[in-house]
N, C-alpha and C positions, 0 to 999 in steps of 0.2 A: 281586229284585236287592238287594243289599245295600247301601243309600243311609240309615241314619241309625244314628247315631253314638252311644256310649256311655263311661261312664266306669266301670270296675270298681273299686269303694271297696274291697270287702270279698267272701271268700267266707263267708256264716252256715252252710251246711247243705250237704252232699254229697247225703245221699239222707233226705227227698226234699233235691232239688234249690233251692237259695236264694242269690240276693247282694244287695248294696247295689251300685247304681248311681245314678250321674244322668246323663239324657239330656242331649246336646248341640243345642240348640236354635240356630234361626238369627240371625243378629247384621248386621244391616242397617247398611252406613256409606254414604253416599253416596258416598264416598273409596274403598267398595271394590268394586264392581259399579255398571257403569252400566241393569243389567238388571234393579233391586229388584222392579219390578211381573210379572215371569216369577215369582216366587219367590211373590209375591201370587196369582198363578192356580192356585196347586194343586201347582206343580212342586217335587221333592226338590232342596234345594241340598247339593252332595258337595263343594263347594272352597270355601274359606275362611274369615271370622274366626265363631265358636260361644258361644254363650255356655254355660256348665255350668248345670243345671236341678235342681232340688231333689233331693235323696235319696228313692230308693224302694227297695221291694223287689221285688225278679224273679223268678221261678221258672221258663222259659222258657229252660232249655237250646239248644233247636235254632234259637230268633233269631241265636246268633252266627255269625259268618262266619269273621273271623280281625280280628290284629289291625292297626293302622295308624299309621304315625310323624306325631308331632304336636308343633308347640311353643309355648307359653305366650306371649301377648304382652298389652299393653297390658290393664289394667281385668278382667285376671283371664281374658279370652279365651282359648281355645284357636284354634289354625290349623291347617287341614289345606291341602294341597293338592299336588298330583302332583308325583309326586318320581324323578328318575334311577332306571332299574332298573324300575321300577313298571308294569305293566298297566293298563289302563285302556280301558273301551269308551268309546266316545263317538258322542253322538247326529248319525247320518250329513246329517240335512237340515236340521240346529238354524237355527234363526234367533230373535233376540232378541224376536221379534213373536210367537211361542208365546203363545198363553192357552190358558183353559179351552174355548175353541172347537176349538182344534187336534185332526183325526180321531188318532184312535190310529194307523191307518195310516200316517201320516206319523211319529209322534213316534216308533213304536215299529221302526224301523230303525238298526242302530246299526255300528259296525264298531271292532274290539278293534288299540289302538297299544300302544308302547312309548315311555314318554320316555326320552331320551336327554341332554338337556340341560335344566337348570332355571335359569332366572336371575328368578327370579321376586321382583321388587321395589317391596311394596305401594305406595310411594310415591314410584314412576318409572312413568311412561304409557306406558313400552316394556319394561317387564317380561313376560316371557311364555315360555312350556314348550315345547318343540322335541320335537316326534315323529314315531316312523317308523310307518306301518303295518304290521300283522303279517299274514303271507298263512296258510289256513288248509293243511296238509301232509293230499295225498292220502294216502285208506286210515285217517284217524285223525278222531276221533271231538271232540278237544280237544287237538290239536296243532298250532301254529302258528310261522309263522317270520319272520324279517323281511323286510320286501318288498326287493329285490336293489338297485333302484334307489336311491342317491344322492340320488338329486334327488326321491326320494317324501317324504323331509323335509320336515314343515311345520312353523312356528311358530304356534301357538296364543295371541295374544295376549290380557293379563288380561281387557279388558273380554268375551272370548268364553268364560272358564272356565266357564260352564252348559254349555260345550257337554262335557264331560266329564257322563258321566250317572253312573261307579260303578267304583270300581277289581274290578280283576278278578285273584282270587290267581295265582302261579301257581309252576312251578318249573322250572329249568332242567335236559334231558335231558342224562347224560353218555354215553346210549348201552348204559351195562349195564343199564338196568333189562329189559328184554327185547331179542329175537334182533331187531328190526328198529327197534327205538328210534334216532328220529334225531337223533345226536348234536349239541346245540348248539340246538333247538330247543327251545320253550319249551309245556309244558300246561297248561293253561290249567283253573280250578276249573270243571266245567260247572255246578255251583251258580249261579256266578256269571255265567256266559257265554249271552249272548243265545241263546233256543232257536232262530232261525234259523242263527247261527252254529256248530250242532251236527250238523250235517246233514254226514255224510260224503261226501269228492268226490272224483270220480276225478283221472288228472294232467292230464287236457285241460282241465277244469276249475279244477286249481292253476294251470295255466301262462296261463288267461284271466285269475283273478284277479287275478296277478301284474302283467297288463298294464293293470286297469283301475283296482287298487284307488287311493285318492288319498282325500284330506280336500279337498271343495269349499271 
């Protein structure tokens, strides 16, 4: 899954293959995660402040994913974090108490949103991302849609942003790319997308989903 961050300085060489990057390493403020020791047990952090890490050189073509909007803040930092329009899985049973003891079974459950709203305000205690859940469309492989419900909107408040595990690309269907493309829905990178989440399902199965899916 696509969970660490880079910065492309320079391309040196086409073929073979070569750039200059630096990795984006993690940037710990007390001010901005109240969950620092999750970050200490082993787990990827996908949202917020990075610091830039020395220049290297890459050669590793197939590490990229795609790219992702970022903005410059204090001390030279970059920030990332989920943004209107943007995909995103997020981990279904998170809880802030995750260590290195947590089974796989438990972490590795996830279910794929869409934000819809960002007011995300480092330095307000009620800043936080509003999303819908995406249901997965019978008969499709990496097709998903918005859950119908209203009220399946949650807000994801700052200090829960670990619960975001990896944005997930994707593009919005207009319906011509084939005879049964469903228009307005959105597919999803299965690169990126939990291999549970890939699993094709019938409509008795979209229309349970529909009725159970939800952020605990």
């Amino acid at each position: 899954m696509p969970r660490c961050y880079a910065i492309v300085h320079s391309v040196e060489s086409l073929e073979p293959f070569r750039i200059r990057i630096s990795w984006l390493n993690t940037k710990s403020r007390s001010t901005e995660m109240a969950s620092v020791n999750w970050v200490c047990s082993g787990f990827m952090k996908t949202s917020g402040d990075f610091q830039v890490g020395k220049l290297v050189d890459y050669d590793s073509l197939i590490s990229f994913s795609h790219r992702v909007k970022w903005t410059k803040v204090g001390g030279g930092a970059i920030r990332i974090y989920p943004r209107k329009g943007e995909v995103w899985a997020v981990y279904r049973d998170w809880s802030p108490d995750w260590n290195e003891l947590t089974p796989d079974e438990v972490i590795q459950k996830y279910d794929v949103v869409e934000v819809i709203m960002e007011d995300y305000e480092w330095h307000h205690r009620h800043g936080g991302v509003a999303v819908i859940p995406l249901v997965k469309v019978s008969g499709f492989k990496a097709v998903f849609h918005r859950h119908l419900d209203p009220n399946a909107v949650r807000m994801i408040p700052r200090e829960e942003l670990f619960r975001f595990s990896h944005q997930v690309p994707s593009v919005v269907l207009t319906g011509r790319e084939a005879e049964n493309a469903p228009s307005g829905c959105r597919e999803l990178d299965p690169a990126a997308t939990p291999l549970e989440l890939l699993e094709v399902i019938t409509i008795s199965e979209e229309e349970a989903s529909i009725r159970t899916a939800e952020l605990d």
